[in-house]
N, C-alpha and C positions, 0 to 999 in steps of 0.2 A: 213490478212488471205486469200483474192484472194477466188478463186473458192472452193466451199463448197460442198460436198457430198449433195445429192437429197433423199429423203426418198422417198420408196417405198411401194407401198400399197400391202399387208395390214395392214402397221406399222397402230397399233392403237393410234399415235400421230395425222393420219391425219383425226381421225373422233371424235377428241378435239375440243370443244369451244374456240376459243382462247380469252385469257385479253385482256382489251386496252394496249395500247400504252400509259405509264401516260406521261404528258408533261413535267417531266425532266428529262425524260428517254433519255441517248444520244445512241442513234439510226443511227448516219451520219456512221459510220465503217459498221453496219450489212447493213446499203442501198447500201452501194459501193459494198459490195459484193456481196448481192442479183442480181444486175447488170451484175455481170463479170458473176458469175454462170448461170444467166437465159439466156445472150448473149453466152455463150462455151456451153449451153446444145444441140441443141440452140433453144430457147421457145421464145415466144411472153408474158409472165405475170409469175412470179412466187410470191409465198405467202410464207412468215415466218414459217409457220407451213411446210414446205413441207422439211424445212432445220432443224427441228426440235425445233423453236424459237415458242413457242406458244404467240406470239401478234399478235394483229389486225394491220397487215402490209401486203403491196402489192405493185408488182412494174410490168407496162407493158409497150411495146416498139413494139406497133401493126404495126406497117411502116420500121422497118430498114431492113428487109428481101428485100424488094421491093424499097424502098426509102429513104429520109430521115430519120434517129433514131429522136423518139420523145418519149424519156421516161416522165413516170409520177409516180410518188411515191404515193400512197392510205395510208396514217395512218387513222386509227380507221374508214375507210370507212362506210357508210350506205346507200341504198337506199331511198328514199322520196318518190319518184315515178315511176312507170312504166307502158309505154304502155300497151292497152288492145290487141293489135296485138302481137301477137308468129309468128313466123319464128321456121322450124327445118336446123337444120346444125351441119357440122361435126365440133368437137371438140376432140384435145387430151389432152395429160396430161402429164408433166414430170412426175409423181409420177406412172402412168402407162403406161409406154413406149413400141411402138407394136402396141398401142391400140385406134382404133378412132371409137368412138360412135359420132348416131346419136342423137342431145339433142336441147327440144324445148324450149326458152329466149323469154320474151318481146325484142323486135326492138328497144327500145330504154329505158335506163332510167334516172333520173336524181337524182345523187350521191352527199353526201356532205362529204365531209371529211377534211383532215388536210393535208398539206404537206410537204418537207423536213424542210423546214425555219420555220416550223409552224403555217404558214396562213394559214387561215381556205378559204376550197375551194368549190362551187357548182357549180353542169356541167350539163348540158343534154349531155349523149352520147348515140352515135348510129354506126348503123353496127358493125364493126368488135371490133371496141373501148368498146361497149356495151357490145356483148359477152365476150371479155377478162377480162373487171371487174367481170362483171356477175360470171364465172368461179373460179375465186381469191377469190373473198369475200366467194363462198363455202367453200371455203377451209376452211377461216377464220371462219367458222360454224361446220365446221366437216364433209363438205360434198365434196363427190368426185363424180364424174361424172356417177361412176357405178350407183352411189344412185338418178340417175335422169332417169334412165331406167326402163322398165316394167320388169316383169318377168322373160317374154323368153330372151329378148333384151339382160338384164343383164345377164342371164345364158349363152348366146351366148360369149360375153364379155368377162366374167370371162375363161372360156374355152379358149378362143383365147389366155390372157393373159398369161395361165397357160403355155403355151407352146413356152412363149419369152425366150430369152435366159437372 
């Protein structure tokens, strides 16, 4: 299949809950392409839901722009824990392209989830690694980053969007 068309907001796909991931679901074809797609867009994390697969699936690659590619696949991700520290920083979006909001994250959290071979995984991540899950797993709730804005912020937002090509 290779690179996948990108939904765009305001497809009301991307403000779905997504299912899990059940474990004998074969998933290795939709990661390879989640992959090429999110490397040709070209993003740092893309989520299942954005490609219009509603599972609890994620994939980010927060270093290959700059250095080494260090992908990591998120099935049926969840938070455990998170910092009492927020940092604000800029964030975009494939699904809204144009568009970089400011948006405030815990600095670090720590994730349990599953991965491609199906071991089960637990991480503390931080910085840039932190924000990029943090990001993805909205997805995977139905949340996109307009929905992490105030009022004005988001009305500012929405306006700018309206006016991408």
């Amino acid at each position: 299949m290779g690179i996948l068309p990108i939904l765009r907001w305001p497809d009301t796909r991307l403000e779905t809950v997504c299912d899990p991931v059940e474990p004998d679901e074969d998933i290795g074809r939709l990661i390879i392409d989640m992959f090429e797609t999110m490397y040709d867009a070209p993003g740092r994390g893309l989520a299942a839901p954005q490609l219009g697969v509603m599972k609890r699936l994620f994939v980010i690659d927060v270093t290959w722009k700059e250095a080494q590619p260090s992908p990591v696949v998120f099935v049926n991700p969840k938070i455990v824990e998170a910092s009492e520290s927020r940092s604000d920083a800029e964030e975009a979006c494939l699904s809204i392209p144009g568009v970089t909001t400011i948006i405030t994250r815990p600095d670090w959290v720590i994730m349990e989830w599953t991965d491609a071979r199906g071991e089960a995984q637990r991480q503390r991540l931080d910085g840039a690694c932190a924000r990029c899950a943090q990001h993805e797993l909205d997805h995977l709730n139905g949340i996109v980053t307009f929905d992490r804005l105030d009022a004005p912020a988001r009305h500012a937002a929405e306006a700018q969007y309206a006016v991408q090509p």
